[in-house]
C-alpha positions as CSV (number, residue, x, y, z in Angstrom):
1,X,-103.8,-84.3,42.7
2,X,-100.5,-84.5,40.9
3,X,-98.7,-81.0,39.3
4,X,-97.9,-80.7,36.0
5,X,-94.1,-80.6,35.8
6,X,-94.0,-79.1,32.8
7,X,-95.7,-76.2,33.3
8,X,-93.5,-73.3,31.4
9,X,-91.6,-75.4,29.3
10,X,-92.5,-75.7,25.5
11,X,-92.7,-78.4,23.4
12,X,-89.3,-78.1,22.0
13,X,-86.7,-77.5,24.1
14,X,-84.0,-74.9,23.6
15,X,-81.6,-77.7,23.1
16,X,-83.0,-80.3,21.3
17,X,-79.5,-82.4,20.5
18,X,-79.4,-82.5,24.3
19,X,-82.4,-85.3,24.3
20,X,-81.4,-86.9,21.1
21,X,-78.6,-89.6,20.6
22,X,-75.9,-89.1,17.8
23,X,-78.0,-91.8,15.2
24,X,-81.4,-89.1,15.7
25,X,-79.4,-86.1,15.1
26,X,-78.0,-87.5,12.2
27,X,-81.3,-89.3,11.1
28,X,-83.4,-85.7,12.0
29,X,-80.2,-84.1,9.5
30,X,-81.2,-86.7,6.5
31,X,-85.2,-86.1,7.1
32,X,-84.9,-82.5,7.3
33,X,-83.7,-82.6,4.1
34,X,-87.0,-84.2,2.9
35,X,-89.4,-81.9,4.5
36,X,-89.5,-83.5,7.8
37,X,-89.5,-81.0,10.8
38,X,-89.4,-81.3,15.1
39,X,-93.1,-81.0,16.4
40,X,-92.0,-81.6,20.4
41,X,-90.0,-84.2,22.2
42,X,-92.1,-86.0,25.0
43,X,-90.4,-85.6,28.0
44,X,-91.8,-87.7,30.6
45,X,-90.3,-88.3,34.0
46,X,-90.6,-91.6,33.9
47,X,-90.7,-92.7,30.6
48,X,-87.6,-92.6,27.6
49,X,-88.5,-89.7,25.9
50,X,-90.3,-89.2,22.5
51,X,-88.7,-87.3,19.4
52,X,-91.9,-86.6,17.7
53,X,-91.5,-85.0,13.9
54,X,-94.6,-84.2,11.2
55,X,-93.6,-84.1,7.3
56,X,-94.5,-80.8,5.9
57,X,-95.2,-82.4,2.7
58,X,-98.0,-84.2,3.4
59,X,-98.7,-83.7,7.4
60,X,-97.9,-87.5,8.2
61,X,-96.8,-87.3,11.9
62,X,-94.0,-90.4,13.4
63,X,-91.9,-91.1,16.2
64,X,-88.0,-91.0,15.4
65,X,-86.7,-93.4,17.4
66,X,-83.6,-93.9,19.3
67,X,-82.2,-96.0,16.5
68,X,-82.8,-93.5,14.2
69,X,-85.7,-95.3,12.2
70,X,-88.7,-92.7,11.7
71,X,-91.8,-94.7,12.6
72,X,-94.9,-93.6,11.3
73,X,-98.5,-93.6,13.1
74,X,-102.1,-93.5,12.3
75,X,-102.9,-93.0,16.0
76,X,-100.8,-90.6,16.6
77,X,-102.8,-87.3,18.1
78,X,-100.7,-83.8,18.0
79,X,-101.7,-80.4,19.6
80,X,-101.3,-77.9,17.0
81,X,-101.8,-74.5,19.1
82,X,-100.9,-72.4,16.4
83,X,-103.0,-73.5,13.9
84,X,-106.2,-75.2,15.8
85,X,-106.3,-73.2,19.4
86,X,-105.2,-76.6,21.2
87,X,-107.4,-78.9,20.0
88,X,-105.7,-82.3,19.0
89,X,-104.6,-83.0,15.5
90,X,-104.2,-86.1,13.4
């Protein structure tokens, strides 16, 4: 059975311009402006990670990606422990 690595570690991490390139911070800087706001960045080992951000305007949830273009998603399930007690969120 395989550990889970992340154990600990929340889903922001106390640096977060250390996982994003120069075109997301600056893209993340224009959206915050517009009521976008950091949910968690994916950190797989394996994988690129993920900058995942939810609007608080409307609760629309996207992947900003490492071009900087904020891609929205349908499919896209977040844990909202705060407001749902870990159950997935649309």
């Amino acid at each position: 059975m395989e550990m889970e690595k992340r154990i600990g570690l929340g889903p922001i991490p106390r640096s977060p311009k250390d996982y994003l390139n120069i075109i997301q911070v600056n893209g993340m800087s224009i959206l915050s402006k517009f009521g976008w706001r950091l949910v968690c960045i994916r950190r797989p080992s394996i994988e690129d990670v993920e900058t995942v951000i939810r609007s608080s305007l409307d609760g629309s949830v996207g992947i900003l990606g490492k071009d900087g273009i904020l891609r929205l998603s349908q499919n896209l399930k977040v844990r909202d422990t705060a407001m749902t007690g870990g159950q997935v969120q649309n």
